[in-house]
ZAPALUM-889492 format. One line per 3 residues: for each residue x, y, z negated of C-alpha. Coordinates in nm, 3 decimals. Layout:
BEGIN
X/Y/Z; ...;
//
This chain:
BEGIN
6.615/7.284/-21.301; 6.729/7.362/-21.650; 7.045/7.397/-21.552;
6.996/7.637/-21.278; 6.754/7.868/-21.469; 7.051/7.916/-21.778;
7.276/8.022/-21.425; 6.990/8.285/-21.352; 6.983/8.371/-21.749;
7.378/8.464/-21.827; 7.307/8.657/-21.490; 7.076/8.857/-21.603;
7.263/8.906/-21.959; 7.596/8.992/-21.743; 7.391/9.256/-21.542;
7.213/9.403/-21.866; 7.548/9.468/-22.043; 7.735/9.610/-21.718;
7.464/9.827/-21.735; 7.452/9.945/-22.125; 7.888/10.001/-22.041;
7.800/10.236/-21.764; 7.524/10.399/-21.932; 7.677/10.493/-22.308;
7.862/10.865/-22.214; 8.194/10.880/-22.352; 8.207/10.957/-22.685;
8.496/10.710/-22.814; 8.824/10.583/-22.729; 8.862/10.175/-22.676;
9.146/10.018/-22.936; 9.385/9.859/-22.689; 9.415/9.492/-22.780;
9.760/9.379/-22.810; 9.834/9.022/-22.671; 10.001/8.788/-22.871;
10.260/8.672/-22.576; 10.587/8.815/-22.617; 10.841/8.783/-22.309;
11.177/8.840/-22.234; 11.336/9.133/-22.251; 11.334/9.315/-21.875;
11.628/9.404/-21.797; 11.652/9.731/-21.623; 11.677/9.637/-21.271;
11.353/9.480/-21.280; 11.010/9.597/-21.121; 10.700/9.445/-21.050;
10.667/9.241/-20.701; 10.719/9.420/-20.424; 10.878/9.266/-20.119;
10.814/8.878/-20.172; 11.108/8.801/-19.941; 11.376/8.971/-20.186;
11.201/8.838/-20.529; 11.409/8.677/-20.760; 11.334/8.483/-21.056;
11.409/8.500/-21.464; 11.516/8.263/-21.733; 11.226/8.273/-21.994;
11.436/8.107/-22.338; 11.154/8.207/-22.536; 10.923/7.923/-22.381;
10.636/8.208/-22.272; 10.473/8.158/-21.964; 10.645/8.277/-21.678;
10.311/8.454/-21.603; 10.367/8.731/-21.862; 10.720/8.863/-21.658;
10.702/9.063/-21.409; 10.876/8.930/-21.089; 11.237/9.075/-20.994;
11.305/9.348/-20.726; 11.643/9.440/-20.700; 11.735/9.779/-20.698;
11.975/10.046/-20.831; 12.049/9.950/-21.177; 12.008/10.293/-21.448;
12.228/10.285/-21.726; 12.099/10.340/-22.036; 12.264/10.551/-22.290;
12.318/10.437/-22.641; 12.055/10.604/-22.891; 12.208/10.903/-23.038;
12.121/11.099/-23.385; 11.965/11.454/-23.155; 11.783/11.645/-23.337;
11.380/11.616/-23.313; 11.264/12.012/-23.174; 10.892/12.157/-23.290;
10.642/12.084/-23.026; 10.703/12.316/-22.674; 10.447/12.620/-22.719;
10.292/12.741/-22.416; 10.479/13.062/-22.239; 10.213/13.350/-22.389;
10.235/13.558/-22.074; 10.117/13.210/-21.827; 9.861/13.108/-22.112;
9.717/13.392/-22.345; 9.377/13.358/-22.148; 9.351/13.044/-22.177;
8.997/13.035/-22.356; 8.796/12.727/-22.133; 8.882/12.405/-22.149;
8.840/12.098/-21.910; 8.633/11.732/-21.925; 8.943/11.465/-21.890;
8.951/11.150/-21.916; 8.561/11.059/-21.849; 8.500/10.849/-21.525;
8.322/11.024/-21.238; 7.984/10.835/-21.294; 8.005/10.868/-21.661;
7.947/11.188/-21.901; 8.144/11.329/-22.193; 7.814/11.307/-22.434;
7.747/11.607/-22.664; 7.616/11.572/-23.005; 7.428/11.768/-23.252;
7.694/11.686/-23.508; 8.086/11.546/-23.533; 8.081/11.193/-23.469;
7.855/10.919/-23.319; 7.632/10.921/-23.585; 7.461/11.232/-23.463;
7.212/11.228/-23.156; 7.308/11.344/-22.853; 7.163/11.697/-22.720;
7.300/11.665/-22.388; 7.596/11.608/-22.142; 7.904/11.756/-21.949;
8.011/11.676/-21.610; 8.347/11.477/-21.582; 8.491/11.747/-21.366;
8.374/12.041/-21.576; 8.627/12.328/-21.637; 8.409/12.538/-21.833;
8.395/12.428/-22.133; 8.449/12.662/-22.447; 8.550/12.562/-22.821;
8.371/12.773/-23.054; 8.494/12.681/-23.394; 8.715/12.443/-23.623;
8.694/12.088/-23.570; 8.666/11.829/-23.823; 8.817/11.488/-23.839;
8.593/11.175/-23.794; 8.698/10.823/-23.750; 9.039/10.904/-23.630;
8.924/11.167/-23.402; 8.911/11.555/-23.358; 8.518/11.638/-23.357;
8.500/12.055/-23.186; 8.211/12.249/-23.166; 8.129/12.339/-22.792;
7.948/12.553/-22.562; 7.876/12.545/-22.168; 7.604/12.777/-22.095;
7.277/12.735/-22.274; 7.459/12.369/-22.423; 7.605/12.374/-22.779;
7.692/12.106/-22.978; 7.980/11.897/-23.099; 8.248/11.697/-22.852;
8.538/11.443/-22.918; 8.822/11.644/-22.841; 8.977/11.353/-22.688;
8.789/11.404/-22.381; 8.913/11.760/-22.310; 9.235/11.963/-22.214;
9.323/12.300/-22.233; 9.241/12.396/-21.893; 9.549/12.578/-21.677;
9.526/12.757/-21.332; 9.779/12.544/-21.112; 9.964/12.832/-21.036;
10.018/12.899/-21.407; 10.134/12.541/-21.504; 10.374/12.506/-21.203;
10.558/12.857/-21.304; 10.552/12.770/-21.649; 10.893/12.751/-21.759;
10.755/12.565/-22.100; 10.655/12.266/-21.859; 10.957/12.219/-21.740;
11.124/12.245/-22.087; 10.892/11.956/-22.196; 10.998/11.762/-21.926;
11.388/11.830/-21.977; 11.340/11.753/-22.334; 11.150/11.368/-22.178;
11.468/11.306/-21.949; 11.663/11.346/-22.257; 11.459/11.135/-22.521;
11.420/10.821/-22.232; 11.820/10.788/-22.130; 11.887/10.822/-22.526;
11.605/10.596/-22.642; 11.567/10.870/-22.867; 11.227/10.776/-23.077;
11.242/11.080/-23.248; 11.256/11.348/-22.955; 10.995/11.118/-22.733;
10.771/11.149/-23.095; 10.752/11.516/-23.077; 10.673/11.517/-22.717;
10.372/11.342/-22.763; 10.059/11.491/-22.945; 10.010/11.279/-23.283;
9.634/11.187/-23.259; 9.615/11.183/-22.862; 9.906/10.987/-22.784;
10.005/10.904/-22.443; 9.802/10.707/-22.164; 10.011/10.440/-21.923;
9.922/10.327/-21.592; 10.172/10.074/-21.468; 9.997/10.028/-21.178;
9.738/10.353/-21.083; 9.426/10.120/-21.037; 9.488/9.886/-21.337;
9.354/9.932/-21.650; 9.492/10.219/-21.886; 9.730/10.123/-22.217;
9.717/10.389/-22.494; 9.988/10.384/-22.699; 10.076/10.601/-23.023;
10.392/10.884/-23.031; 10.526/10.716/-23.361; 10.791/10.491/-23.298;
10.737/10.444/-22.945; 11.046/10.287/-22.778; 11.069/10.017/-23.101;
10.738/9.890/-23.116; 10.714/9.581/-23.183; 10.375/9.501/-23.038;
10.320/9.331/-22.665; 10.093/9.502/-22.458; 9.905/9.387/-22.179;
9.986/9.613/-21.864; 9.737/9.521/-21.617; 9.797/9.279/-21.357;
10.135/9.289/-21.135; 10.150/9.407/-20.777; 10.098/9.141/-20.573;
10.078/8.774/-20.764; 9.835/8.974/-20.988; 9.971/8.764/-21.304;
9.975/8.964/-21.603; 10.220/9.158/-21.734; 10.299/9.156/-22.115;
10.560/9.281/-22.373; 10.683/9.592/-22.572; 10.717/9.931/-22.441;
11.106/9.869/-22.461; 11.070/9.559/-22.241; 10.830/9.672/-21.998;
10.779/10.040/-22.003; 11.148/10.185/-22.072; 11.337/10.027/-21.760;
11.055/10.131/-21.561; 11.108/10.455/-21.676; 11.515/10.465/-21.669;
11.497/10.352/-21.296; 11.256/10.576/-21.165; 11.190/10.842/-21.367;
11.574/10.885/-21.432; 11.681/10.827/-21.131; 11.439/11.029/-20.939;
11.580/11.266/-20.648; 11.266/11.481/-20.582; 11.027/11.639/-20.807;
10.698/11.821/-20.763; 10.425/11.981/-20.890; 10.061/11.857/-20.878;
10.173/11.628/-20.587; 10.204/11.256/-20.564; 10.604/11.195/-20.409;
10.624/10.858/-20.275; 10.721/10.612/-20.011; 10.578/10.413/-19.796;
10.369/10.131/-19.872; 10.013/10.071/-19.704; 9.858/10.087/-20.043;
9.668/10.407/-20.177; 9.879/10.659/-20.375; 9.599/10.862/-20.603;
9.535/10.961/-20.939; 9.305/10.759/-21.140; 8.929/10.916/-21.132;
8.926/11.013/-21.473; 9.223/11.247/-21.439; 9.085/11.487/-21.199;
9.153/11.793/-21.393; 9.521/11.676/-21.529; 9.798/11.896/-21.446;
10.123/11.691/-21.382; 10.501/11.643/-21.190; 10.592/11.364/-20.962;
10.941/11.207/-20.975; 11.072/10.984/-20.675; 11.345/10.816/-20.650;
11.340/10.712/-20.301; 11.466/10.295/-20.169; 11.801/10.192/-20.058;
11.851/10.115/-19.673; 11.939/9.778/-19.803; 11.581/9.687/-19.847;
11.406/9.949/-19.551; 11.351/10.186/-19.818; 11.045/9.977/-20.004;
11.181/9.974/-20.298; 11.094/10.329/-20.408; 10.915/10.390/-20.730;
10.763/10.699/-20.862; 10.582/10.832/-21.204; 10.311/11.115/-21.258;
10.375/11.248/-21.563; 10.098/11.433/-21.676; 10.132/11.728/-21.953;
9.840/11.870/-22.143; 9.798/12.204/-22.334; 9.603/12.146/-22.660;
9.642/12.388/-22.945; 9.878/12.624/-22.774; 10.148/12.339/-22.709;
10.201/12.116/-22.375; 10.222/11.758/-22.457; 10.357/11.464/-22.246;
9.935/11.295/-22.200; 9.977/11.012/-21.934; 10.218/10.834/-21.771;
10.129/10.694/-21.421; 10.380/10.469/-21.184; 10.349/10.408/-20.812;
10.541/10.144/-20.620; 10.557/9.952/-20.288; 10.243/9.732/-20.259;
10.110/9.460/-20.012;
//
């Protein structure tokens, strides 16, 4: 008997902290935990599992686990270009005519049964006088913001509401008709291509804002990585990824290792592009933003498969780009592949 009532007691705990999670409002940004496993280098013609049939595996010298690699799909190898000395621009400021009236802003980033929290001062010391919707687009910033732990505290107002937000949780907000015609967009974008087949850290720095940094899904369902615009492509620090497609093992490493080939195949190597629509192939799998990036403004690039393998092994990114002080920013990063 003891033994079953401690079951019905880390039950009840379980339940009561599921429930404190889902009832806090966002206010602050988790610290992504690094992982201490550190694989082999992927090489570039590598992808998480798609078509079990056609996986190959990898010598692991380094004695990790060969849990923390991603299994093999061939594919269309990119080439990568050796890292040249280009010139870092300024950040890409928004085209005036497509964004002079931009005065609102929108809730990002906030799942849809959570609330962006807003407090009678800057920071999560003060108490909160009320809430915003995760889907709101209405949202005005009133004054300067201060600094706080990190973060970018702004004084708000929606309707009768006032009060103080991170600025974490919102994005200048952009009529989709203004961000697809905006030739600044596509500037930002050029100026990505460029920085990923250079591993140019210095160009992919500037495309990034410096306290919002840029969000990664690997996998659109798994859990987000945040990751920093300094020094990007050479940090040293493995990340877990989420969970690959299919044996679900996890996948860990360094940007370089995991998120770069990724990017050189089929970002790259992409044939189509579009705007505020998810290109892909086929796979029997859903192909959707995450929740919490309802109001994000992005372009798809697909590079489609190769006859050789019935066309499954496509891949695709969403690459999302935020306005935030009158300059578009690279914000998220989101990949889509064949799944079972």
């Amino acid at each position: 008997m003891d033994f079953v009532r401690k079951l019905k007691w880390l039950a009840g705990l379980t339940t009561s902290l599921l429930l404190l999670v889902a009832c806090g409002g966002a206010d602050v940004l988790p610290t992504p935990v690094p992982t201490l496993a550190v694989p082999t280098a992927v090489s570039a013609t590598e992808f998480p599992p798609d078509l079990p049939t056609i996986i190959t595996s990898t010598p692991n010298p380094t004695n990790t686990p060969d849990s923390s690699q991603p299994e093999q799909l061939p594919t269309e190898a990119a080439t990568a270009v050796p890292a040249t000395n280009t010139p870092a621009p300024t950040p890409i400021p928004a085209t005036p005519t497509n964004t002079s009236s931009v005065t609102e802003f929108a809730v990002i980033y906030v799942e849809p049964n959570d609330v962006l929290n807003v407090r009678s001062g800057p920071g999560v010391a003060f108490g909160i006088v009320g809430t915003i919707p995760p889907t709101a687009t209405d949202v005005q910033i009133t004054g300067s913001g201060q600094v706080v732990s990190g973060s970018t505290w702004v004084p708000v107002q929606r309707g009768s509401l006032a009060g103080w937000v991170n600025s974490r949780f919102l994005t200048g907000h952009l009529a989709e008709v203004a961000f697809c015609g905006n030739t600044a967009v596509r500037t930002l974008l050029d100026q990505l291509e460029t920085a990923v087949a250079n591993q140019n850290d210095a160009l992919l720095t500037q495309l990034i804002h410096p306290e919002r940094g840029v969000r990664v899904h690997l996998l659109w369902y798994d859990a987000e990585t945040r990751l920093d615009n300094q020094n990007l492509l050479s940090d040293p620090t493995s990340y877990n990824w989420g969970n690959a497609a299919g044996s679900g093992e996890p996948v860990l490493g360094t940007p370089a290792q995991i998120l770069l080939p990724r990017l050189q195949n089929d970002f790259l190597g992409a044939t189509e592009t579009a705007c505020n629509e998810i290109l892909h192939g086929g796979t029997p799998g859903l192909v959707v933003l995450p929740d919490s990036y309802a109001t994000l403004n992005y372009y798809s690039f697909y590079r489609p498969g190769t006859e050789e393998y019935a066309g499954l092994n496509w891949g695709s990114w969403v690459v999302g780009v935020e306005l935030w002080q009158g300059n578009f920013y690279v914000s998220t990063l989101v990949h889509y592949q064949w799944e079972p």
